[in-house]
C-alpha positions in Angstrom: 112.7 135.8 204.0 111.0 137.9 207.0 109.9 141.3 206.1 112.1 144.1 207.3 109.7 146.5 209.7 110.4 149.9 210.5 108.3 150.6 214.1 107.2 154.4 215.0 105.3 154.6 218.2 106.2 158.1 220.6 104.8 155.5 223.9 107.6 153.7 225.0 105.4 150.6 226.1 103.8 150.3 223.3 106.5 150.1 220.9 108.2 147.4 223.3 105.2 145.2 223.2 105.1 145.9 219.2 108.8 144.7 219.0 108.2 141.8 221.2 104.8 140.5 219.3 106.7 141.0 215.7 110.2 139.1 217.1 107.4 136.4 218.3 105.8 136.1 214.9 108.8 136.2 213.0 109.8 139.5 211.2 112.5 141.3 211.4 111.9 144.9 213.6 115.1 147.0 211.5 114.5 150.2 213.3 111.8 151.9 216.2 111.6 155.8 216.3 108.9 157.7 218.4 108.4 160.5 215.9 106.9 160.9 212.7 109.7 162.6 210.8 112.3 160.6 212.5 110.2 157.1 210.5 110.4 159.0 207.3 113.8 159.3 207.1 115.2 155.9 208.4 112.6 154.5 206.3 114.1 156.8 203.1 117.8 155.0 204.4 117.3 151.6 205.6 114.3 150.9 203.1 111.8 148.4 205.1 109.3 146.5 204.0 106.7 148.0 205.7 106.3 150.6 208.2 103.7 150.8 211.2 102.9 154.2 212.1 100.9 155.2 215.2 98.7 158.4 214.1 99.4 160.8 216.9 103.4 161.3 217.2 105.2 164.4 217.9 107.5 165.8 214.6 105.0 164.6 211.9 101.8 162.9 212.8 101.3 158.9 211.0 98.8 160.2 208.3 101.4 162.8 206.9 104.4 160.5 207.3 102.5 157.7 205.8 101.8 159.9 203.0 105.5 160.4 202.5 106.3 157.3 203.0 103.4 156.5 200.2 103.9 158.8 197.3 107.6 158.0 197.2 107.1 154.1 197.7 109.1 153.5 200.2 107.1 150.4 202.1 103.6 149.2 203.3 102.3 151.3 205.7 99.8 150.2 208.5 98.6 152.8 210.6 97.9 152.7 214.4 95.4 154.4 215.8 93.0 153.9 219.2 89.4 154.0 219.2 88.6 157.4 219.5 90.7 158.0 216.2 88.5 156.0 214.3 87.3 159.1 212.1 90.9 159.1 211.0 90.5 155.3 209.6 88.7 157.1 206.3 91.5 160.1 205.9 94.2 156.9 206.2 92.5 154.9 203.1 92.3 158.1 201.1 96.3 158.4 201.9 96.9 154.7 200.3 97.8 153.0 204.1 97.6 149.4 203.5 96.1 148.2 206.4 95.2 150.0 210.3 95.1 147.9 213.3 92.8 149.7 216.7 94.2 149.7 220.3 94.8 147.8 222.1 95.9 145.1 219.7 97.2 141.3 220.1 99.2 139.7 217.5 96.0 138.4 216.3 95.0 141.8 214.9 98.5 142.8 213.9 99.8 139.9 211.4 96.8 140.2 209.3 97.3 143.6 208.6 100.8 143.8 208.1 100.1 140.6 205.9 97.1 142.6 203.6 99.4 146.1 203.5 102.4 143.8 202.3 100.3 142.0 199.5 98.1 145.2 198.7 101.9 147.2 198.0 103.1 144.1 195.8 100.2 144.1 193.8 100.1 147.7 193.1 104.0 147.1 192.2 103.1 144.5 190.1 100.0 146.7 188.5 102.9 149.8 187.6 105.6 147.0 186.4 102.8 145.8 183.8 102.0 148.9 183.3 105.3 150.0 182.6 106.0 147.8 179.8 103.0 148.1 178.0 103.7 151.6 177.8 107.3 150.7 176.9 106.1 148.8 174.5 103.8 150.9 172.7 106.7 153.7 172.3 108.6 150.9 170.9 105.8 150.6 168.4 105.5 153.6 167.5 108.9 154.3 167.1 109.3 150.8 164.4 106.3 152.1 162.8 108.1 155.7 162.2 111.0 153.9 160.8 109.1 152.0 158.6 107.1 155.3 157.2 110.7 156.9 156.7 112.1 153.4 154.4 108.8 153.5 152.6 108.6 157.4 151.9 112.3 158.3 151.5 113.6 154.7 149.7 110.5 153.5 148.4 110.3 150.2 150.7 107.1 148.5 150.7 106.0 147.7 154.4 106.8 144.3 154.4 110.4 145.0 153.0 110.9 148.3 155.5 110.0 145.5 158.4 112.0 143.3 157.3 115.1 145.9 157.0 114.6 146.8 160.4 114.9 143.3 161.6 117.6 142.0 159.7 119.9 144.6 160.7 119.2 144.3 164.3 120.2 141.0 164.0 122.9 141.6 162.1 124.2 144.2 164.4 123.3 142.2 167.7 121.3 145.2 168.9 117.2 145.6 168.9 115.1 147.0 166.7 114.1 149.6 168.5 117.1 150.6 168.3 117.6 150.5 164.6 114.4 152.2 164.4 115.6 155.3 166.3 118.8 155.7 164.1 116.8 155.3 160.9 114.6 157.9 162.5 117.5 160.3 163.2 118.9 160.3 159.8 121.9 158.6 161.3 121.8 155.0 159.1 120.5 154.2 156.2 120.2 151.4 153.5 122.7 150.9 151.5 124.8 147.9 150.4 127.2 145.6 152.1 126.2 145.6 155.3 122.7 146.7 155.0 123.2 150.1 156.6 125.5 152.8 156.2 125.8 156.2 157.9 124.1 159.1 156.0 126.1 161.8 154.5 
């Protein structure tokens, strides 16, 4: 599947030729603004891929809506900008931009970038989504490991027995044991016969 590119370039010829090099190489151009705010918010509804941004643009200039377009992860960015911009190149890094390409450009210069700002965003996604779940799981952790010290301090489980409470009654009750945990927790289940687990008084 092409990625989905969301153009903003305030010259007019420019932003044809970028149109026409991107059609050529085969992504699909979803929208093409010529102002800075105007790319924030098609980029906030139509969600592309990635975004190219020239720096200079009437409304909001590229660096601040890249920034936008950044923080809330809304695409790759890659930032245009001409040679006597080049200063700006360090201020775009700092901002998170994926990748800038210098006027005048050929296709040449173009795909790579767009290519490195595409794989730089889906690594960082990847980064947060492992990130995520460690931290997912150490709350799950914790939380078993609160259970557990409320078995062993309130019915005199031994650890081993408290764990093994935990996960016998998830299974029993086709839910997790995370879940479990956070009722035991609460006061809202606890052993008893039958079953395993009855609601406190």
């Amino acid at each position: 599947m092409s990625a989905r590119i969301l153009i903003a370039e305030d010259e007019v010829i420019i932003r044809m030729d970028l149109v026409e090099m991107l059609v050529a190489e085969g992504y699909d151009v979803i929208e093409q603004v010529g102002r800075g705010d105007e790319a924030v918010a098609r980029a906030r509804e139509l969600e592309p891929d990635l975004c190219i941004l020239d720096v200079k643009m009437p409304g909001l200039d590229g660096l601040a809506a890249a920034r936008i377009v950044i923080e809330e992860d809304l695409a790759a960015v890659v930032i245009l900008t001409s040679f006597s911009q080049r200063e700006l190149i360090g201020e775009a890094v700092s901002v998170g931009v994926g990748a800038y390409v210098v006027k005048p450009f050929q296709a040449s210069d173009l795909v790579p970038a767009i290519e490195v700002a595409l794989a730089g965003r889906a690594q960082l996604q990847a980064m947060s989504g492992r990130a995520d779940e460690a931290e997912r799981r150490l709350e799950q952790r914790k939380s078993l490991d609160k259970a557990k010290g409320v078995l062993m301090d309130d019915f005199a489980m031994g650890e081993h027995e408290a764990f093994r409470f935990l996960q016998t009654t998830a299974m029993s009750r086709r839910s997790t044991m995370a879940q479990v945990a956070a009722e035991v927790v609460g006061g809202t289940l606890r052993p008893g016969n039958g079953e395993g687990l009855t609601p406190s008084q």
